[in-house]
Each structure stands twice: as C-alpha cells, then as structure tokens.
N, C-alpha and C positions, 0 to 999 in steps of 0.2 A: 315326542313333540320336539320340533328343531329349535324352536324360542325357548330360551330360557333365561332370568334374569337374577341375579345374584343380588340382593337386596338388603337394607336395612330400612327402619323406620324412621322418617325423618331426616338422614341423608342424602347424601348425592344422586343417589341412587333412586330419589323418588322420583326426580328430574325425567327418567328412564321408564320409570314404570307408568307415570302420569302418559307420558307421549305415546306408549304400548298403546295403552288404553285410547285414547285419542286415536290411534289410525284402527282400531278395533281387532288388531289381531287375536289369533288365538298365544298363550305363552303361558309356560311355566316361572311362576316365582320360588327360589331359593330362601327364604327369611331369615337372616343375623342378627345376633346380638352385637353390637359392638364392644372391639376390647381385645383379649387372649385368645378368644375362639378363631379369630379372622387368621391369626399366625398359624392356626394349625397346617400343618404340611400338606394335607391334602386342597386344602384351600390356596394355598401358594402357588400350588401347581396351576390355579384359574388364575389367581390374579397373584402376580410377584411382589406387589407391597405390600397385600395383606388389608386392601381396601375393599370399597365397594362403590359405583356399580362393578360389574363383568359380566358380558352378555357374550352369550353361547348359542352362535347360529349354524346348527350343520359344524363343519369344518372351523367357521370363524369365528376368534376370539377377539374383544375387545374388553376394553378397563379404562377408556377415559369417554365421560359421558358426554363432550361436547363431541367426538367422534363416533360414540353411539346415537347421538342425534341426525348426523349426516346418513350412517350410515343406513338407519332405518326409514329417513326419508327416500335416500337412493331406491334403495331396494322395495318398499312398500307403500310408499304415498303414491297415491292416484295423481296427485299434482295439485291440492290443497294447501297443503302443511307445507312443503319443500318451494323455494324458488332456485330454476333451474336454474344453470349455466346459459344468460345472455336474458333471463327476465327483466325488465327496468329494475324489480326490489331485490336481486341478487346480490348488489355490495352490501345495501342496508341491511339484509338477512345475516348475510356473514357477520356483520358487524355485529351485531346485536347476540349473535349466537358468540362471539367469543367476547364479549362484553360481560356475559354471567359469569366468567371465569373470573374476570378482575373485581366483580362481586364475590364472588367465591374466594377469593384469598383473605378479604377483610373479614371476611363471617367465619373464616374456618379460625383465625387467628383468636375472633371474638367465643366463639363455640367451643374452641380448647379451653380458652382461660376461664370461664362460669364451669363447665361439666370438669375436665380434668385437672384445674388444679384447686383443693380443699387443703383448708378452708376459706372462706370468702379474701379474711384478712390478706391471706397468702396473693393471692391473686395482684400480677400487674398493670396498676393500677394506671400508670403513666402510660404504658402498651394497649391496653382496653380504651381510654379515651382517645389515644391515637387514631387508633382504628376504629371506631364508632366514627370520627370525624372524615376520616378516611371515607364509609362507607354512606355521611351525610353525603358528601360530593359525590360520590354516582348516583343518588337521589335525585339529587340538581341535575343530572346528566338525562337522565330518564323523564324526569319531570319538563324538561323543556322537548323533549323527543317523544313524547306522549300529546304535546300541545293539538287538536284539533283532530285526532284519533282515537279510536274507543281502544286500539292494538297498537303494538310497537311500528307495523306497515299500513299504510295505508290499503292496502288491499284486504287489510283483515285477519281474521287468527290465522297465528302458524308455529310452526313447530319452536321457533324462539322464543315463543311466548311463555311454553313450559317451561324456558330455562329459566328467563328472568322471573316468573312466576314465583318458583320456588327459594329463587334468592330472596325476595320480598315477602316472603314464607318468613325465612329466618330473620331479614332484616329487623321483621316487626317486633324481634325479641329486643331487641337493641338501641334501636331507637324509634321514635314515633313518627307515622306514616303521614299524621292528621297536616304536616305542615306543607305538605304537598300532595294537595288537590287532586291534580290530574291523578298522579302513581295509587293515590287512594284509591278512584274509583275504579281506576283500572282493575287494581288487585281483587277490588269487589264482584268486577266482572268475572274474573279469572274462577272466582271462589263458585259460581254460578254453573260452571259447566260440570257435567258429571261426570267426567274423565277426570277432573282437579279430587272431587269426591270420593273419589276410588285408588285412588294415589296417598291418602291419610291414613296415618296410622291404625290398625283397626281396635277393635275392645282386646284390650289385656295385652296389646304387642307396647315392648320397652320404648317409650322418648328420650329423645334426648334432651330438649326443652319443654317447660311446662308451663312458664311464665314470662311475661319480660321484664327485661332486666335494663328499663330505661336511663334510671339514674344511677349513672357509674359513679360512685365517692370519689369524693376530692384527693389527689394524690397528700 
C-alpha cells in the first residue's frame, strides 16, 4: 500500500488521519504510543524529531501536518476539500489552514504542562493561564470568522476544517467552548461527520486527555 500514516492517538497526527478518511483513500495506519518509543532509531529514520504525524507516500516523505494537508489535497481531492490556486476561497483557505498551527502552539504548550509534568502542584501555573488566555483569543478569532457560516468558507467543508476541528478537539480540554456560540456549534457539526468518527481514539488505544481541565488554579 503506498499511503501510509504514522500515528498516535489524540495527536497531531489525527488531523492526518481524519482528512485520510474524508477524501476516502485506501492507507495504512502505523499506531504509537507516545514517549521513548518515537526516539527509537528506526522511527527517526521517518521522522527526525521523533514526532508524529509522517506520511509515507511511494517515494514521499513528510512530518508536518499542515503540509500533509496540501499535499493530500494536491495529489487526491477531486476539488472538494482543496481550493485551488486562483479560487475566490484560496487566501481564506490558506489562512485558516495555517491558523491551526498558531492554535497548535497554545495547546501543545497546554498539553505538556497537564500530561508531562506531575505532579499537578509542579505544573506552571502562570504559563498555563497564559496560554489558556492565549488560546481564548483565537476563539474570538474563529468565532467572528464562523459568523453566518455553518464552515470556516463560505462554500462549505474542506480540508481546513480538520485542522481547526481538531484544535477545538483539544481546545475543549482547556477552556470552555459554551461562550462562543458560533465555534460551538460549528464543532457540533464537525463531530457529525463520519470521517471526524473514525479519526477517535478507538477501545483500548492510550490518550492523552481524558477530562478537561478548565479551571487552572490561582498562581
């Protein structure tokens, strides 16, 4: 099989697999634990930081998931999910597609400090409510960019949807989604589709989050 997808549960990486699934290919998933296992050597040789996603197509390798989104729209959307080069929604797609990354730096910062550092007390506290505050404001961001839209584009789902989708995955561990309306039901939407469904953790595979963690203690 030429797809293949280097995965964890809960990660970056689901970004990857949800969007697989969405354009319906056939692909192989890899499954990780995260941790020591990712350093092993032979796994370095796919991906050099010892992360995850890394998608193995034929010949090509990638390890960053906002470029695994290009490139699987490039290569395999009918013209759905992808807006081309010179579509009206092409800035806004881009946008929005490397927008989950600036979500993604607040949540990974968030998602270290609850999973890797124990215990509770240890955790920085001042760094956590930063960043939770941090990651209220692209709520604000999204919530006025969802105004009068059921999707991020007006033309309807597409392949940035999984991105921000699964930010808002994580976000909900962190802070609460209910104070903004629009991103609510968006994400309600998201939750609806059966590619979102199949992208979840399945029975007995490791999380990383299992509750939220809305109220960060007082420094």
């Amino acid at each position: 099989m030429s797809l293949v997808l280097h995965h964890a549960p809960q990660a970056r990486s689901m970004r990857s697999l949800w969007l697989l699934h969405e354009l319906g290919l056939e692909f192989e998933v890899v499954t990780h634990t995260l941790g020591p296992a990712l350093r092993d050597p032979a796994y370095l040789a796919v991906h050099p930081l010892g992360r995850v996603p890394a998608l193995i197509d034929g010949p090509v390798r990638l390890f960053e998931s906002g470029a695994i989104c290009e490139y699987l729209c490039e290569q395999y959307d009918p013209g759905t999910l992808w807006r081309v080069p010179g579509h009206p929604e092409r800035a806004a797609w881009l946008n929005w597609l490397h927008f989950a990354e600036t979500m993604g730096q607040h949540l990974a910062a968030l998602t270290q400090a609850h999973v890797v550092i124990q215990p509770p007390e240890a955790r920085p506290q001042i760094i956590m409510k930063l960043e939770a505050k941090r990651l209220s404001k692209t709520l604000d961001v999204l919530e006025a960019g969802l105004d009068g839209h059921d999707y991020l584009l007006p033309g309807g789902f597409s392949a940035v949807d999984t991105g921000i989708g699964y930010s808002l995955y994580l976000a909900g561990h962190f802070v609460p989604l209910e104070p903004y309306p629009n991103v609510e039901r968006y994400f309600y939407r998201l939750q609806d589709r059966d590619a979102w469904r199949k992208s979840l953790p399945g029975p007995g595979e490791p999380v990383i989050l299992t509750r939220p963690f809305y109220a960060v203690p007082e420094a």
